[in-house]
N, C-alpha and C positions, 0 to 999 in steps of 0.2 A: 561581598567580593568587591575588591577595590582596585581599581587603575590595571585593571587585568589585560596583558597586550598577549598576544601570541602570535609568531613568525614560525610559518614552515618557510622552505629554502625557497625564495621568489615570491611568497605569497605573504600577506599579514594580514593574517585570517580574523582577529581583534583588536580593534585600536583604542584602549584607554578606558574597557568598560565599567561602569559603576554599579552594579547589581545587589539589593537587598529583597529579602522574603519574611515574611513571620511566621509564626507558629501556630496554627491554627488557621491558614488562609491559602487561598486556589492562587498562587499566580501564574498569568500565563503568561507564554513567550513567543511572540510571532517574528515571523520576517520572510525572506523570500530565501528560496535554497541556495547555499553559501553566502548566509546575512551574519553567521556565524553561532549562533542559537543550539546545535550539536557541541560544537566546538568549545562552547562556557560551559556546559554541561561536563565532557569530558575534564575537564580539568576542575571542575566540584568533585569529580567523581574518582579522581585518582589517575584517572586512563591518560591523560597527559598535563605536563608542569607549565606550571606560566613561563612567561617568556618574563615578565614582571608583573606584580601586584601579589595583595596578601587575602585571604580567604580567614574569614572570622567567623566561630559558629557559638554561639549564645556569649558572646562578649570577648572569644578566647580567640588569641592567632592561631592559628593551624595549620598546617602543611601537608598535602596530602603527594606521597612520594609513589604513591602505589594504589590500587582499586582498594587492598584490605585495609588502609589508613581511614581510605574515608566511608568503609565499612564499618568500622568502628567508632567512628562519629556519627552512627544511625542515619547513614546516607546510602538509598538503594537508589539502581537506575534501573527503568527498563529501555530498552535503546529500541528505536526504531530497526536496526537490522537487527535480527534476531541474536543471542547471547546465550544458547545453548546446545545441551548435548546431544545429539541423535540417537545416539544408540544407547541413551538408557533411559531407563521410564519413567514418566511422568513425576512420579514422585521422588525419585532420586534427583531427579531437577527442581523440583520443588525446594528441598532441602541439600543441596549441592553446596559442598562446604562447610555444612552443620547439619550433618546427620546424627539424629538420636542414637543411641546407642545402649547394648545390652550386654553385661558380660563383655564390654571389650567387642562387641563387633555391632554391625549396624542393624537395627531395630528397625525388618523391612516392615512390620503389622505396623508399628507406628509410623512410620512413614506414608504408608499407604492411607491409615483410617486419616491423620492428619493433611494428607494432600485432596484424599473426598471432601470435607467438611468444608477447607479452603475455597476448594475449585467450587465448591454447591454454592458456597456466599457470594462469589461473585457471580454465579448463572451458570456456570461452565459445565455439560452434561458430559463428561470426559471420562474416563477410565485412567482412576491413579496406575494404574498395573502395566498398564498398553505403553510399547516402546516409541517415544517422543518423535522418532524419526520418521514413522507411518503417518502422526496428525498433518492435518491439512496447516496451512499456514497461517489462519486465523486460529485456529484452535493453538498452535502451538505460542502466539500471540498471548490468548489469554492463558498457557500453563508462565508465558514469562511476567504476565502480573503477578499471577497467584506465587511464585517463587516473591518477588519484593514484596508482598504486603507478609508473607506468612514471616518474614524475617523481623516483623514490629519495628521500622524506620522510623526514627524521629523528622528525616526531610525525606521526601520522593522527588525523583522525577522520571515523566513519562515522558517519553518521546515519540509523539503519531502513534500514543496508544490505542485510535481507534481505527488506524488506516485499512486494516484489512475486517472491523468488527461491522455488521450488522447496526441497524438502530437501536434493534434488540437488546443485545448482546453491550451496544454502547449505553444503555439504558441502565444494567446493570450494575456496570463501570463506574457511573456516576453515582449511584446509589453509596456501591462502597468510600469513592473518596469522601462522600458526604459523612459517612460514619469515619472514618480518618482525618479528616479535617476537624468535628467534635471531640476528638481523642485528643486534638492540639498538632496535631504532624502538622508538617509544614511540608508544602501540594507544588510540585514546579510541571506546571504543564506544556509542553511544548505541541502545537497544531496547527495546520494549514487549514481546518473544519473554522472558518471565524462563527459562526451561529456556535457552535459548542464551547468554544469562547466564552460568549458573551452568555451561554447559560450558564456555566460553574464554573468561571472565572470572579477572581474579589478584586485582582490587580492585573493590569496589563503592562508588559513595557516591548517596545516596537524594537528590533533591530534593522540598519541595514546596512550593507557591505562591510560587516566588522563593528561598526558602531554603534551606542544607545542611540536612538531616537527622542525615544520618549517612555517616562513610566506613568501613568496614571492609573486612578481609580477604572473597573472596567463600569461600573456603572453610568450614563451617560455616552459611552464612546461607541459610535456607530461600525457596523461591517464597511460601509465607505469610507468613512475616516480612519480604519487598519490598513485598508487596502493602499489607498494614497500614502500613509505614511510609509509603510512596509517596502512600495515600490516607487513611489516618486513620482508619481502618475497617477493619473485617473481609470481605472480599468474598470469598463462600462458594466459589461456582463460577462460574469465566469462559467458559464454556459449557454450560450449562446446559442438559438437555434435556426438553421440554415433551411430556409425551403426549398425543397426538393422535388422532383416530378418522381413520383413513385411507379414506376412499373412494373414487370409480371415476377412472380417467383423465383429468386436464382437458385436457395436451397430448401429441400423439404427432408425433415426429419419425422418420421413418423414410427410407434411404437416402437423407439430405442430403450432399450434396456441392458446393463450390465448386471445384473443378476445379484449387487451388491446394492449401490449405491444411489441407483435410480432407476425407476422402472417404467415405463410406458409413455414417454416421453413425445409428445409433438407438436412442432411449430412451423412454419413457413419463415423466410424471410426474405424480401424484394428488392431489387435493384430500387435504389435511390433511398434505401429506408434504414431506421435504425432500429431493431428490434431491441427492446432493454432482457436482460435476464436478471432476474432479482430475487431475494428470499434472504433469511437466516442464514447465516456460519453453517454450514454440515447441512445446507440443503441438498446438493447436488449440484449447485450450479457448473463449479470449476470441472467437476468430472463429466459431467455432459460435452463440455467444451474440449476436455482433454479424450473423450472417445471420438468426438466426429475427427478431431484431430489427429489419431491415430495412434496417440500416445498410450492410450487403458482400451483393453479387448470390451468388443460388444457382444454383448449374450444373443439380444434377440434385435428385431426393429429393422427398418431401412432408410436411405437417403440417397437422396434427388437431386443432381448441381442438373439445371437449366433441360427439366422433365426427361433426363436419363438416371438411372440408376445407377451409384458405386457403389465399390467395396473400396474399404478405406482402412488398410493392415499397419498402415507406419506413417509415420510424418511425412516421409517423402511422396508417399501414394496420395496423401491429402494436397500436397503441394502442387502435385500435377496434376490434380481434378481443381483446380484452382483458390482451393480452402487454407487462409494461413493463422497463426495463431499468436498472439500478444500474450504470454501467460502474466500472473500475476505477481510472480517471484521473478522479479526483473534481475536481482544478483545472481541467483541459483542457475534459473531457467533463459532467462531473457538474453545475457550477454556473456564473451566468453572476457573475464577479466582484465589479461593480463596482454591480451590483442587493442590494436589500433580499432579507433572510432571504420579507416578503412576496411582493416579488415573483416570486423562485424557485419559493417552492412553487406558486404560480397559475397559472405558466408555460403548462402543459401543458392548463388547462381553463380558459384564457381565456373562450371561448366560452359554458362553464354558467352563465359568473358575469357575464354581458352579456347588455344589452336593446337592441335596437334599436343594434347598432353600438356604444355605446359600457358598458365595464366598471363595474360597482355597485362603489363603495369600500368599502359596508358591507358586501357579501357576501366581496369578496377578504378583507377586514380580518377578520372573521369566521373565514373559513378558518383563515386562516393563526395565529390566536389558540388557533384547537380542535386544529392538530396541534402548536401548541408546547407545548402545555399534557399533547395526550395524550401524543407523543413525548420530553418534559421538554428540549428546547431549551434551551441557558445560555447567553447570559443571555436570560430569557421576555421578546426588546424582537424582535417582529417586524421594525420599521422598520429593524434596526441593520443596515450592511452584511455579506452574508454571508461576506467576507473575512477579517472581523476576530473570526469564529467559532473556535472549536478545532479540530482534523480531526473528532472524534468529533462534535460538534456540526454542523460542516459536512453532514456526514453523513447525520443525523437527516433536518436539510432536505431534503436529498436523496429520502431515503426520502416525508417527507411527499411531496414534488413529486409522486411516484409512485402514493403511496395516495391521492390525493385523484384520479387516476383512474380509480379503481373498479377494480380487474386481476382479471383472475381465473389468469393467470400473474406472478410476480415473478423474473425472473432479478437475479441479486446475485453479482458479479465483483468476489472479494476486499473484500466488505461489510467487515471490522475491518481491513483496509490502513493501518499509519499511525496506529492510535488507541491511548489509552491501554489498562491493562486492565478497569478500572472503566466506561470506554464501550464496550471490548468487551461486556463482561456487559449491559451496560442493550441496546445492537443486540441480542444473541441472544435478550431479554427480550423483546423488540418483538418479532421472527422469531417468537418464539415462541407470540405470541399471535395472529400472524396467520394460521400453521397452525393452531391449537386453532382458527381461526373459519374454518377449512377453505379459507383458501388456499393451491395450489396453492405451489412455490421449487423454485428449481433454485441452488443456493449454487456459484459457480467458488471454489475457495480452494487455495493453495500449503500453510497452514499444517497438518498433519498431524492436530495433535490437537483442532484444529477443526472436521475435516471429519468425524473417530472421535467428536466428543462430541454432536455435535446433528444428524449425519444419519442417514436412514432407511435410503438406497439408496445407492449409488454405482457412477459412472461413470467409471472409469478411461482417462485419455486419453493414446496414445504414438504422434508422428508422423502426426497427422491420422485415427488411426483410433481406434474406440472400443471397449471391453471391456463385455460383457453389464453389466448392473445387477450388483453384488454386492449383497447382505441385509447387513444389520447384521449377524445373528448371524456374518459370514463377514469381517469387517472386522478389519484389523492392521495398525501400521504397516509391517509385513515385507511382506504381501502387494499393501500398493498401491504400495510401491516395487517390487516384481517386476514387478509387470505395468507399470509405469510405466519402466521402463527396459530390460525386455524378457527379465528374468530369468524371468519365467513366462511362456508365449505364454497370449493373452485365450482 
């Protein structure tokens, strides 16, 4: 790719990038959210046209007008926001657009034996059959690799294909590009994970605000020296951990079960502390979190905000027992699109901020001023839609929506999902002061040295069941992959 500029209206999203890859080699692509790294990606990939510059693929110009142009030049994407269908099953998204066929209609046996075999090479214990819209969002993550690789691509690119996977499960992952890569494909990685980087990466090149930085060999280049070039700055620690005065139990969940998906479930968690919840893809974590939250019925079990006992029938009833929730599907779940950064965060305390039936503009406008300002929100324009925000940014909002009411539980389901690592840091920065002012977290997170760098406790989750709290001083990545996979019994 050569001298590739792209201009949306006000913005210029690329300025002048030079980008090459080879055949047979991992290159990755780092930067910070809107370094423009999506952005070159889409336009390899068809989804949008350069503003200028030309796109060469083994020596030939090429022009890619459309996604199937550069389908046809053996170029798959898997996109960081999900690129499929819900309501049909796993295997017809597998082969969606090239469906085998029998007699003139579609070959569901082949489809099906063919999307098993797929989804088994990469690790994936999934049901070709089961309709795509029920899997959880890491599962449906890895049915969007198993669609690209099964389509034999001569270039890939992944984009935060591991943001919502396990170690496990990213373990996998890597296995296959490693057999894809000796096939000769040509590997475009895109990740804010810099250690997975620096393992099955061959070439690095830095963006930032639209520009190359720099490409080099990834051999020799340190996680500090991405980070600095990526942002411009030194950013000390991307998790950071903040000491806190730990005091007494705010919620106790004990023998929860929803009679599917996890059973017998129990943990504490204490003001000033960060309990981690962790496991495998399809452990139960995010459903654990989406019942105390009111969202999935609970079979059996009970729970305790500050040694009373609730019931907890809907989001709202969790709200007012002081428990809120950060889910993990920040587009779907987290925000309402096509509203203002203000309106999101108000969302949920409409009601404080109304008289007589109708909403105060100065009170919401107010709000929503005081947590972009204490959260550092970019760009500080309450009004602007919150679409047009970063993910790390998105985010923040998010979080406000939550802190403005008043919680004295914060559950957070893969909180840095997605974001840069400069917005990682400033999120844990936030976290971190919200325990030091003695709120209660319960953090879900896949990523390993996330959960080792700023939590208290953890909770190891395999198969719907749950492992006693470990202590910090008891914490390794060896030992929460044992119990997470079943190499140690809990």
């Amino acid at each position: 790719m050569r001298g590739i500029t792209k201009t949306f209206p006000g913005v210029k999203a690329l300025s002048d990038v030079n980008f090459q890859v080879d055949y047979g080699r991992v290159h990755a692509i780092v930067g910070e959210n809107g370094a423009g790294k999506s952005t070159l990606m889409k336009i390899l990939s068809g989804i949008y046209l350069p503003t200028s510059g030309t796109t060469e693929i083994a020596g030939t110009e090429v022009r890619m007008r459309k996604p199937a142009d550069a389908q046809r030049h053996g170029i798959r994407m898997v996109h960081q926001e999900l690129n499929l269908a819900p309501d049909l099953s796993v295997a017809e998204n597998v082969y969606l657009g090239r469906m085998p066929r029998r007699l003139g209609l579609a070959n569901r046996a082949a489809m099906i034996s063919g999307a098993r075999a797929i989804l088994s090479e990469i690790g994936a214990t999934i049901d070709p059959a089961a309709r795509l819209g029920d899997l959880s969002i890491s599962q449906q993550q890895l049915v969007e690799i198993a669609k690209a690789y099964a389509a034999s691509p001569r270039i890939i690119v992944l984009d935060e294909p591991t943001s919502s996977l396990s170690e496990h499960e990213a373990a996998a992952l890597f296995r296959i590009l490693g057999k894809m890569k000796a096939a000769g494909i040509a590997i475009i990685y895109i990740s804010h994970r810099l250690k997975e980087v620096l393992d099955i990466a061959d070439d690095v090149t830095i963006l930032r605000d639209g520009a190359m930085i720099e490409t080099r060999p990834a051999e020799g280049i340190t996680a500090a020296e991405m980070i600095r070039l990526m942002v411009g700055r030194e950013v000390a620690n991307v998790f950071p951990k903040v000491q806190s005065e730990i005091g007494a139990p705010v919620m106790k969940v004990t023998g929860l079960g929803d009679g599917d998906s996890f059973d017998n479930v129990s943990f504490d968690v204490r003001a000033g502390e960060i309990l981690g919840l962790t496991g495998l893809v399809g452990a139960g974590r995010t459903e654990v979190a989406k019942a105390i939250f009111g969202l999935l019925p609970v079979a059996k079990g009970t729970l305790e905000i500050n040694g009373k006992a609730v019931t907890i029938t809907s989001p709202a009833a969790a709200v007012e027992a002081g428990i809120v929730y950060v889910p993990e599907d920040r587009k779907g779940e987290g925000i309402v699109p096509a509203m203002s950064v203000r309106e999101n965060i108000s969302l949920p305390v409409l009601k404080h901020l109304s008289r007589l039936g109708y909403v105060s503009l100065k009170a919401d406008k107010a709000l929503a001023a005081k947590y972009a300002a204490d959260l550092g929100i970019a760009p500080p324009d309450p009004e602007r839609r919150i679409n047009l925000l970063s993910g790390g940014n998105q985010q923040k909002a998010v979080l406000s929506k939550w802190l403005a009411a008043n919680p004295s539980v914060l559950i957070l389901d893969e909180p840095t999902r997605g974001v840069d690592v400069g917005a990682k840091a400033e999120i844990h920065r936030i976290i971190g002061e919200l325990v030091a002012q003695g709120m209660a977290v319960v953090m879900i997170s896949s990523e390993l040295p996330e959960v080792l760098g700023v939590c208290d406790r953890v909770v190891v989750m395999r198969d719907g069941h749950a492992s006693p709290p470990l202590d910090r001083a008891e914490l390794s990545e060896e030992r929460i992959m044992a119990l997470a996979t079943g190499e140690e019994t809990a």
